[in-house]
N, C-alpha and C positions, 0 to 999 in steps of 0.2 A: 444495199440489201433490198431482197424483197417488202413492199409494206402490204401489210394486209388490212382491210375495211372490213369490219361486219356491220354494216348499219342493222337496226333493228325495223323491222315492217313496222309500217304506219295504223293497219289495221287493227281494230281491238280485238279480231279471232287469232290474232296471236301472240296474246298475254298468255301469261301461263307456259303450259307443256305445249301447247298446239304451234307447231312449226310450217315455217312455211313448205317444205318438204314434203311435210302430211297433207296439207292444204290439195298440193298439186296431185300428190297420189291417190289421194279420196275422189279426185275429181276424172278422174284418168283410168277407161280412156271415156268413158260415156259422156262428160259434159268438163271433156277437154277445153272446148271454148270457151270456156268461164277462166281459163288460168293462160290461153292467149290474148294478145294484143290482138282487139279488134279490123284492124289496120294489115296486119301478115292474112288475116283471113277473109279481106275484103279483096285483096292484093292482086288476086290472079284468077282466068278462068279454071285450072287444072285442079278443082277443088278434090278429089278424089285423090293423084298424087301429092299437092299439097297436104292434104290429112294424115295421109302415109308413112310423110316424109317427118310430119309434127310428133306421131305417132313413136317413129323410132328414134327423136332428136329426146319427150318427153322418155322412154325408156332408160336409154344409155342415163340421160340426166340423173334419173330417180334408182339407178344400178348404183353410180358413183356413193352418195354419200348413205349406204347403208351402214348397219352398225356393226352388223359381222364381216369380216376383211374376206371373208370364204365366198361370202354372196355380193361382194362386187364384181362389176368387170373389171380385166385387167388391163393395164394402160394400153397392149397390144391390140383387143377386141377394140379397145375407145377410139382409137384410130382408126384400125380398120373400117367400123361403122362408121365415123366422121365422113370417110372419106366418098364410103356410100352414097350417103346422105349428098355430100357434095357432087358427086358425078349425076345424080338423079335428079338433083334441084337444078341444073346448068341448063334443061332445055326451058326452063319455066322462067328464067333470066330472059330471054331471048323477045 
């Protein structure tokens, strides 16, 4: 069988109702870089595609676990963006 983890965040802003979910959405997109690894945005010159590509990676992310099932994507769009995502990040590999 599948197992699943939820560890609990370390952090004390998320005691309580505050999730780490809300966390990333409060901060998004204007100070994005407070909820990336310093390290993916040190990483590359293509700072403007990098940003882009974080841009539409944190969407899809914060689409998925919404609460109404109407206002997610559907696994079809998550792919298709995925794949996006992966054909536009392939020259910044190089």
């Amino acid at each position: 069988g599948v197992e699943r983890c939820r560890p609990k965040p370390t952090d004390e802003r998320f005691n309580g109702e505050f999730t780490l979910r809300q966390w990333v959405a409060e901060a998004f997109p204007l100070a994005i870089s407070d909820v990336i690894d310093d390290h993916l945005l040190k990483q590359n010159n293509s700072e403007t595609i990098l940003n882009e590509l974080l841009v539409m990676i944190m969407e899809t992310g914060l689409s998925c676990p919404r609460k109404a099932p109407t206002e997610r994507m559907d696994m079809k769009e998550v792919v298709a963006r995925l794949k996006t995502i992966r054909r536009k990040a392939s020259p910044l590999e190089e």
